[in-house]
Every structure is written in structure tokens, then in C-alpha cells.
N, C-alpha and C positions, 0 to 999 in steps of 0.2 A: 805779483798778483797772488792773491791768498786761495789755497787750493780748492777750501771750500766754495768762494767763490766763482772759481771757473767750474767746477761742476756745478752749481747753478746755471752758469753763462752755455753749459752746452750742452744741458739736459733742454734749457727753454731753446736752444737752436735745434735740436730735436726735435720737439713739437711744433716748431717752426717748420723746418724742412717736410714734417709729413702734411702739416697744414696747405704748406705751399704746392706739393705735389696735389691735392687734393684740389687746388683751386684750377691749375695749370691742366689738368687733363682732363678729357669728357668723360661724365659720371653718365655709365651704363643704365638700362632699368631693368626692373627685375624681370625674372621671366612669365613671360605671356601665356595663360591657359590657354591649352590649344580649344578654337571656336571649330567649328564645322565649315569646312570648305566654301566658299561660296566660287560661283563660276568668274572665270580668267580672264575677266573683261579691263585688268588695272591699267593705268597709266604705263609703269612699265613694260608689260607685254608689246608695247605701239613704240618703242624704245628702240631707234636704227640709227646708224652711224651712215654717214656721206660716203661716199667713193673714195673722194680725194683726201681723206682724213682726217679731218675737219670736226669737231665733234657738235653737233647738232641731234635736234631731238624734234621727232615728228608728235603733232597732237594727237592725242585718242581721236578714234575713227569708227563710226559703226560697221562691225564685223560683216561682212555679207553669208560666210558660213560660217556653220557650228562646227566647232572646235570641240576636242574629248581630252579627258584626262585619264591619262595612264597608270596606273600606280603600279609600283616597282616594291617590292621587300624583299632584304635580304636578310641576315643573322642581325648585324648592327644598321641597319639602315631602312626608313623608308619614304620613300622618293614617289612624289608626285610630279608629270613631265606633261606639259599642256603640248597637243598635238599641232597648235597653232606656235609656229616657230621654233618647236621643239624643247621649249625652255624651261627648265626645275624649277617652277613654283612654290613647290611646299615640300620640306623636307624635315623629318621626327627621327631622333637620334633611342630606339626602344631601348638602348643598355643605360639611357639618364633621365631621371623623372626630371619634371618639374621641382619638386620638393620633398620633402619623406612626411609630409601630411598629404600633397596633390601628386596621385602616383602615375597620371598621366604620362605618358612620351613628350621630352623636352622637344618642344617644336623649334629646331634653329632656322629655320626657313618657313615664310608663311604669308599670306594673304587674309587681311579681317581688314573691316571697316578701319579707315584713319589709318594703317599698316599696313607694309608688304615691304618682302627681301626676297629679291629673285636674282637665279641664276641665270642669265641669257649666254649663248653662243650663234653666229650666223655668218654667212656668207657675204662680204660687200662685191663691189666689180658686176659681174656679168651673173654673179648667186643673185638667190633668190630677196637678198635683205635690204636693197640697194636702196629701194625708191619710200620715199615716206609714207606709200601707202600700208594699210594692214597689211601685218606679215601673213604667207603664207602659209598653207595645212599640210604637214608630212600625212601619209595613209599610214594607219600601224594595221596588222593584224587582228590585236586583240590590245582591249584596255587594263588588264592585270598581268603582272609576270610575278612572280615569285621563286625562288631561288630553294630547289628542292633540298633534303636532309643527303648530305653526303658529295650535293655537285659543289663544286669549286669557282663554275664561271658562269656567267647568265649574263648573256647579249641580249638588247631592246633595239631593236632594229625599228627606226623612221626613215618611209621611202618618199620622192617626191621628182616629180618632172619638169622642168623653170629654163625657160632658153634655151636651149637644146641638151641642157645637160640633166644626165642621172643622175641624182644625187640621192646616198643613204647615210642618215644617223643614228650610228650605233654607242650606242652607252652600254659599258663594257664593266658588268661589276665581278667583283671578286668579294669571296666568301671573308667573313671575319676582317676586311679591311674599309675603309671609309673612305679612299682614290677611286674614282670612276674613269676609267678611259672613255674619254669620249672622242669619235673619230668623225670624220665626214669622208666617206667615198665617193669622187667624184666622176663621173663619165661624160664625156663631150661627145654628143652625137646629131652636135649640129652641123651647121654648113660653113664654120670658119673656127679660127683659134678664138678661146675664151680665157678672157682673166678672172681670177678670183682671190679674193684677202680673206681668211678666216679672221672671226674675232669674238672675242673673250669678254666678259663681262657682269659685275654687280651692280644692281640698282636698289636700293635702299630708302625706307623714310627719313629722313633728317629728323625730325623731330614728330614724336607720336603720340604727347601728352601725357606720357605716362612718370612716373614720381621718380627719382633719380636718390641712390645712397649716398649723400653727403659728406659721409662717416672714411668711405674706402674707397679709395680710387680703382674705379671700373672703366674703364676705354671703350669706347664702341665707336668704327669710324672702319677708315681704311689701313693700309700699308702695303708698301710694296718692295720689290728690290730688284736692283740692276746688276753690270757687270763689277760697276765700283763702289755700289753703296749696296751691300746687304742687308741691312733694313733701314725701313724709314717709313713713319708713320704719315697719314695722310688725313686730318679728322677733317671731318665734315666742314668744321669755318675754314680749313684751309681750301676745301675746293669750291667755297665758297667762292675766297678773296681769286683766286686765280685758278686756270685750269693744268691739269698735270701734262705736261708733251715732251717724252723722253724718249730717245732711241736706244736699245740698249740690247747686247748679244745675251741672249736668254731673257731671264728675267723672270718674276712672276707680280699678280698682283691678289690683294684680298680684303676679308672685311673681318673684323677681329670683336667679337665681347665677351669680355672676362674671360671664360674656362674653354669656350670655343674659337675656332676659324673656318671660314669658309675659303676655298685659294682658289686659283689658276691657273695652271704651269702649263704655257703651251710648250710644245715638242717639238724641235726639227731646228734648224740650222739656220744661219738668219738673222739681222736685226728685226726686234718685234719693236712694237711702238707702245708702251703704255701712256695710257690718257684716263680725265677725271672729267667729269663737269656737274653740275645740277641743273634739273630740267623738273619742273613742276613739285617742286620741294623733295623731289629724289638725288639722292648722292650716289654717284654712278664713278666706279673705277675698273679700270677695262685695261686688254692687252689686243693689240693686233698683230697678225704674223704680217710676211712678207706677202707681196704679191706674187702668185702663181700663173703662167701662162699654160693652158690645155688645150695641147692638137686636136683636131680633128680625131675620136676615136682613141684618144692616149687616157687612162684612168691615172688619177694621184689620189695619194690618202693625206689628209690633213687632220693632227690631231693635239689634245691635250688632256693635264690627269687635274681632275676636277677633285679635290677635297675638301670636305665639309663633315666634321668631329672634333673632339678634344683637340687640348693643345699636347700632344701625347709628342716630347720632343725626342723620343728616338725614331719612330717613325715620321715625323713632320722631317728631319736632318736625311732621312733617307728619299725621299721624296723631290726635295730640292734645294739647290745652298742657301743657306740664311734663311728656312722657312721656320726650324727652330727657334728664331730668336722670337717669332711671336709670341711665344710665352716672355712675356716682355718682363726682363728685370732690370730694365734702367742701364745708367753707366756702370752700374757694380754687373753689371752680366759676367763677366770673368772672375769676379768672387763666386757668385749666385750658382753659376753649372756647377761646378765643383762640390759647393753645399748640397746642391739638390742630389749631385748622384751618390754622396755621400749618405743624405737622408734615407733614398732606394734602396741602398745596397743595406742599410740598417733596419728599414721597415722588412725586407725579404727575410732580417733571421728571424725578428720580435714578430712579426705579423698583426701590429695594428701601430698604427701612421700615428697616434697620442703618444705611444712608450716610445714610437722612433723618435720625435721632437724631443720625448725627454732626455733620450740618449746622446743624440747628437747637440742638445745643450750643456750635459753632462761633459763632452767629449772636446766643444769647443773652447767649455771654460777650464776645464783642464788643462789646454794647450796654453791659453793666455793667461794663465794665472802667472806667470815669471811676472810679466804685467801689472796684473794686478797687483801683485808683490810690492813693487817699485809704486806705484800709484800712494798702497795704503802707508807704507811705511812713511811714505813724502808727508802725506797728510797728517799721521801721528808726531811728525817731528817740529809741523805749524802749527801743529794743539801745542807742543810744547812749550813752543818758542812765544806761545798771546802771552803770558805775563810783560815779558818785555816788545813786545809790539805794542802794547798796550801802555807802556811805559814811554816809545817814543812816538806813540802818536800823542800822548798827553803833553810831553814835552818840544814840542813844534809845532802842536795843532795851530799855531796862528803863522807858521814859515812852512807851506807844501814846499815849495823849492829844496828847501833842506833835509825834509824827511825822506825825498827819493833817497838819496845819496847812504844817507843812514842807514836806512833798512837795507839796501844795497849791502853795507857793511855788517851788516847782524847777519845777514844771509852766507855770505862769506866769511864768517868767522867760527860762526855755529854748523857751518858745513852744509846747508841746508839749501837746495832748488827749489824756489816758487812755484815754479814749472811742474815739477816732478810728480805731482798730482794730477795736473792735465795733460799733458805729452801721452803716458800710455793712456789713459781714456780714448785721443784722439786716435791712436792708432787701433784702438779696439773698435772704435765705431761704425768702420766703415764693415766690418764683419757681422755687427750685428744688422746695421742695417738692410745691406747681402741676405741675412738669414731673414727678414722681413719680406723680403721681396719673394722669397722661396714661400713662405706659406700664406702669401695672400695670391700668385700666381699659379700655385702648382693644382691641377685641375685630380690631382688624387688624392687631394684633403677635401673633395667635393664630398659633399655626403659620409662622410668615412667617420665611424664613432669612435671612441675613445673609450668609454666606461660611464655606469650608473647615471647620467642626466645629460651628459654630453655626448648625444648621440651624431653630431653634426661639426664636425669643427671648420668649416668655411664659414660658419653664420655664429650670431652670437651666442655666450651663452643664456640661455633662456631662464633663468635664475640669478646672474651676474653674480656667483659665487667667485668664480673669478678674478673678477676686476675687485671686489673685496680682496678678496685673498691678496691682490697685488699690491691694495693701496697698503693692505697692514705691514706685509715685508717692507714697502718703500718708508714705513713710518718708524720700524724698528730700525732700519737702517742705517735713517737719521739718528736716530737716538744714543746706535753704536758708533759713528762717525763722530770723529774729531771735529767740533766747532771752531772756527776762528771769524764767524761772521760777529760784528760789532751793528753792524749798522741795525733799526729797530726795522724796517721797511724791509731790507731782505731774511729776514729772520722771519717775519709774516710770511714772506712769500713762502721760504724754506718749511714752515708751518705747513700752510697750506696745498704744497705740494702732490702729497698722497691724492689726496681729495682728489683735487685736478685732473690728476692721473688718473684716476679710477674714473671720474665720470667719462675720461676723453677713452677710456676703453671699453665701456658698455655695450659700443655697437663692432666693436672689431672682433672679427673671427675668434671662435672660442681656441683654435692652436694659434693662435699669434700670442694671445692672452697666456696660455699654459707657458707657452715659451718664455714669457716674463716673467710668471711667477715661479717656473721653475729656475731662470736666471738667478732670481733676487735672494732667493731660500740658497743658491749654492755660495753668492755671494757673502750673503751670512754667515756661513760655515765657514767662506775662507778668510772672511774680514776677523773672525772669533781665533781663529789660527795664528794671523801674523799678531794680533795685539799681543796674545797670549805669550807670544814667543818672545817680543817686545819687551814685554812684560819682566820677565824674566832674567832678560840681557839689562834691565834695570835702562832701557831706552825709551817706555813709554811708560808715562804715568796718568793712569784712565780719569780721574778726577783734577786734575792738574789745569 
């Protein structure tokens, strides 16, 4: 196989494979200006699980009382908690706009027309959640809390009285963190032993008409994890086609888009039961603990850490096992971690997330240059050898049978591997690709600028100097590469390569983009290196 060749054959498997992942995964929508609250009357709020485990869904019901919203703010976070059921309705993440034109608070949790993602948690058994009618009203104190300059913790306490039991929900926030402990105290002070199942849950719109990026693959959906699968995603057509019913010791479950997650981790000892289903065009994925028995008189706590923030994977990894991988980098995840904390540890000396990409592309293609070494020289020695390729393809062009065997022999005579052009390719791809997944997932290239017009590099560049800049490296490139393509069809193609490239990078993150054209420019430098050396040892002759 002729080298230039298969670098055609695996640059278009390239834009294959991102193609394909772009088809294969749900494409997110952009994020939604926060509307103004409207009252907690959704579809989800009337959202209760059966006793016996069973996942069903009760219809909306007219509320008999009114219900209040509580709003909670802390440093990073602020939470709106409907006193009917106790349940995070709407929640604004203040440290992330929407955009660096819309400087609102990125709304991850919310309620508008046509939309809503809420957080529920309740009691089944002998609680208050059991039965399909409208959930019940916790009494709060007061509808604001806020988390004063210097306190550390700030409890929201919801009280309520249901079958003989006390029950209080406490939401437990801590300063500078985005885990909320949420507990339920319970007290039996009725006339017999009472059962109760805590449970966990997200309810979701499936689909909200809103415009989806095409361009870059964005997830929005579920995932979850057990004792033996640490992650595993759960999109919306899957709990379509079938519902999720896993027993599993610990676990968590959540809902994931782009740069955010929202999770569940319940606490305490136990098989929990994670389940999924759709129930009036909502995607619901839930965990329930175990069933609890309470004496007469005996109080228990039941709890779990509720997060909803970045996908910030040193914290998500403290939190709970496998919550880190929602920053999802594919099967290369054990390339990718390494990348990324390599990237961190480089952004911390440089101090802007642009010069680090450039560094750590500097850093990567220094390591694999032996590589590339091996790559360019192969291809220098199949520029050499076209006179006489060209020689036995004229003399057998009408016997393929016999020109394998031939060329077979020119290759082993002239000392020269077909291969040896693509082999390191192959082994450098999966690196690069690794380092893709690093900057279209890593939620600290959100918003982060770079210099002079690139103030954004998660979103495109707004100029598409870039994608220029790349198609020109990719077309010098050609120019400096050793040809040995014959055929007039792939030599167009080869033509028009650049092009292609450049338009298929218009809509991709401006540091994805940098990252290429800083590749291609150092590639130039080192493809001008070996020629030259080449050159010299009288082994490559550039017009030949």
C-alpha cells in the first residue's frame, strides 16, 4: 500500500469516526435564557413511584393547597425548593453565565413553558409519597435562606406530619461546594411499626424543540453506575425502548449536558434499586434505598449528596466512584485523564488554558516525533522508489496478479516498508484523538479566552481565522509531502482536502481548532528537519 495513500485512507477514517460519533450520540441544545419562574404546577411535581417498586406515574391533579417556593443561595449556587414535596425545581449555577454576550446565571435546573428538569426525592411505604394523589406540603419557616459571608453551613429545614410519623427535610448546604446533603428525619409516633423506602430521582423533558449543534457532539440524557459497571449512559431512546431495573450496593444515578451534571448518591448501606421510565414525554432516572422498618417511637435518618455543577473531575471522584467519568471521554478515558491533568498542571504555571493547549501540543509532539521520524522517512523513500513503481505498474498493467509479487520484491530489495508510513500514524491517533475529547469535554475551556479575538474557546471562532489558518498548514503540508498518488481521482481528493477540513472546522471549539493548527505548524517544522537531514545523507531527493 503506497504511504500516501493510507494517509488519505486514515485521515477520511478520521472524519469518519467524528462524523459517526456525532450521529451515534444525543446532540444537547444550547443553553436556555433563564425565563421567570412561573408557579410548580408541572407534570413532574405529581411524579410518585408505587410501594412495591414498580415504576408508574400518577396524572397531574388539581392541587387543593398552595404551595411556596423557597429560594436558597449560597456562594456557588441557587436553589429553588417547592414546599409541595420538597422538590428542586429550579436551580442557577451564579459562577457560569449563559454566554459572555448573556451574562445571566446559567439556569441547569428549571421550569418554562414546553420545559422543565427537576430534582425530586420522597418517601414510599407508609411516607408521605405512596399514594397517586398530589404530594403533600412540608411547612418551612420562612421562603428565603441565604448563606451568610463567613458561615460555612446553612440547613433548610422542611417539617411535616403523614401517618403517624415526624418527618423533617433537611437540605444541608456547604459554602463554596455544589453537594447538598439532603436528609429526611424520621419519627414514628404512631400506633404501630411503620415502613418507609427513600427515593431519588430526575425528571426531565425529552425533547423541548429547541435547535441541537450538529457540528459537536453534546449528550444530554442519563447515566448511571453500579457495583460492577461504573459508568454507563442511559439516553432518553434508551428508556424509551425499555425501563432501567437494577439492584446494585451503592450506586448513583444522573442527568448529564455538556459541561454540567446533575447526580444522586444515596448514603447508607444496602442494595439500592436504580430505575428509569417515561411518563408524559419526561425521562425520569431514579434510585431507591432499601426499605426501612420504624418502631413505635424509634427516629432514623435517611440520606443522600445531591450535586448539581460542573463536571469538575476532582471533586465529582471525591464524591462518589465513577462519578468522574461523566466528564465522558469515550473508550480513550485512560488516555484522556492523563491528558487533561497534564493540561492543569500546565495551565497552573502558563495561566491561560490557550498557551496550555499550545504547550501540551508542543509537549505531545515532541514525545512522538521518534514517530514521526519513522512515518516521514518511510514516505520520503516511496517518493523515491515512483520512478520505478511507475515503471512496474506500466509494465503489467494488463497482469494485476503479477504486479503484487513485484512490487513485493522492489519493496524488499530497496529495503523499504509500505507500511511504514502508516503504522506510526496509527499509533499516534489514538493520542490525538484522546487530546480531542480533552478539549471538547473539559468544562474549564468553558468561557476561558485565549488572546485578541478569541475570547471563548469552547465555541467557535467568531472570525474562522482558524480553520483558515489550518486549511493553509494542511495545504503546505501537501506540498511538502512526498507524492506517490498516481491515480487522477485521488489526487482531486488530495487537492481538495484542505478545503474540506477547514469548512468541517468552522463550527468546532476555537481550542480544538488551535490545537490543530498548532499540530500542523510543528509538523512542518519537523517534516523540514528530516527532509533536510535526508537530504544531506543524499537519501532523499525532493524533486525526484
Amino acid at each position: 500500500m503506497e504511504s500516501q495513500r493510507s494517509f488519505l485512507v486514515i485521515a477520511l477514517a478520521l472524519v469518519s469516526f467524528l462524523m459517526w460519533q456525532q450521529w451515534q450520540v444525543d446532540y444537547g441544545p444550547k443553553p436556555v435564557v433563564p425565563a421567570s419562574n412561573s408557579q410548580t404546577t408541572s407534570s413532574a411535581a405529581d411524579l410518585q413511584l408505587s410501594a412495591s417498586g414498580s415504576n408508574t406515574a400518577a396524572a397531574p391533579e388539581v392541587k387543593a393547597a398552595q404551595a411556596q417556593l423557597v429560594e436558597v443561595k449560597t456562594d456557588v449556587l441557587t436553589v429553588k425548593i417547592d414546599s409541595r414535596g420538597g422538590d428542586i425545581v429550579a436551580l442557577e449555577l451564579p459562577g457560569f453565565t449563559v454566554s459572555q454576550e448573556n451574562k445571566a446565571a446559567y439556569q441547569l435546573m428549571r421550569q418554562q413553558p414546553g420545559f422543565e428538569y427537576v430534582a425530586q426525592s420522597g418517601l414510599l411505604g407508609d411516607g408521605p409519597d405512596d399514594k397517586k394523589a398530589p404530594r403533600q406540603i412540608y411547612q418551612v419557616a420562612q421562603n428565603s435562606y441565604q448563606l451568610a459571608n463567613g458561615q460555612t453551613e446553612l440547613i433548610v429545614p422542611l417539617t411535616m406530619t403523614h401517618n403517624g410519623l415526624v418527618i423533617e427535610k433537611r437540605f444541608i448546604f456547604t459554602a463554596g461546594k455544589y453537594d447538598v446533603r439532603v436528609e429526611y428525619s424520621v419519627t414514628n409516633q404512631g400506633d404501630g411499626s411503620k415502613v418507609v423506602q427513600p427515593y431519588f430521582h430526575f425528571a426531565q423533558t425529552i425533547d423541548n424543540g429547541e435547535g441541537t449543534n450538529m457540528m459537536m457532539p453534546v449528550y444530554r440524557g442519563g447515566a448511571y453506575s453500579t457495583a460492577d459497571q461504573r459508568y454507563e449512559k442511559l439516553s432518553f431512546d434508551d428508556m424509551k425502548e425499555a425501563n432501567l431495573n437494577l439492584s446494585t450496593q451503592g450506586g448513583w444515578v444522573s442527568m448529564l449536558e455538556h459541561y454540567f451534571v446533575a447526580a444522586w448518591v444515596p448514603q447508607g448501606e444496602g442494595n439500592n434499586q436504580l430505575y428509569s421510565m417515561v411518563a408524559d414525554n419526561l425521562g425520569v432516572i431514579g434510585v431507591q434505598a432499601p426499605q426501612q422498618s420504624i418502631a413505635v417511637g424509634e427516629q432514623k435518618t435517611f440520606a443522600a449528596t445531591f450535586y448539581a455543577g460542573p463536571k469538575d473531575q476532582d471533586n465529582l471522584a471525591q464524591i462518589a466512584n465513577g462519578l468522574d467519568l461523566t466528564v465522558d471521554y469515550g473508550m480513550l478515558w485512560f488516555i484522556s485523564q492523563p491528558l487533561f491533568w497534564l493540561l492543569q498542571l500546565i495551565h497552573g504555571v502558563v495561566g491561560n488554558w490557550g498557551v496550555a493547549i499550545i504547550a501540551i501540543t508542543l509537549l505531545v509532539k515532541g514525545l512522538m516525533f521518534p514517530l514521526t521520524k519513522v512515518q516521514y522517512e518511510s514516505m520520503a523513500k516511496m517518493r523515491n522508489l515512483k520512478p520505478k513503481i511507475d515503471e512496474l505498474q506500466a509494465r503489467y498493467k494488463d497482469d494485476r496478479q503479477k504486479m503484487g509479487p513485484a512490487m513485493m520484491e522492489l519493496y524488499r530489495k530497496e529495503k523499504v516498508n509500505p507500511m511504514g508510513g502508516c503504522l506510526p500514524m496509527l499509533i499516534q491517533l489514538p493520542i490525538f484523538l484522546a487530546l480531542y475529547w480533552v478539549f471538547v469535554e473539559s468544562v474549564e475551556l468553558r468561557q476561558a479566552p485565549f488572546m485578541l479575538w478569541i475570547t471563548d474557546l469552547s465555541v467557535k471562532d467568531p472570525y474562522y481565522v482558524l480553520p483558515v489558518l489550518y486549511g493553509i498548514s494542511m495545504f503546505i503540508m501537501q506540498k511538502l509531502t512526498p507524492m506517490t498518488v498516481t491515480d487522477p481521482m485521488q489526487a482531486k481528493i488530495m487537492l481538495w482536502m484542505p478545503v474540506a477540513f477547514s469548512v468541517f472546522f468552522l463550527w468546532f471549539p476555537s481550542g480544538l481548532v488551535l490545537y490543530w493548527v498548532i499540530s500542523n505548524l510543528i509538523s512542518l517544522a519537523q517534516m523540514l528537519y528530516i527532509y533536510r537531514g535526508m537530504e544531506k545523507k543524499g537519501l532523499y531527493v525532493r524533486n525526484a
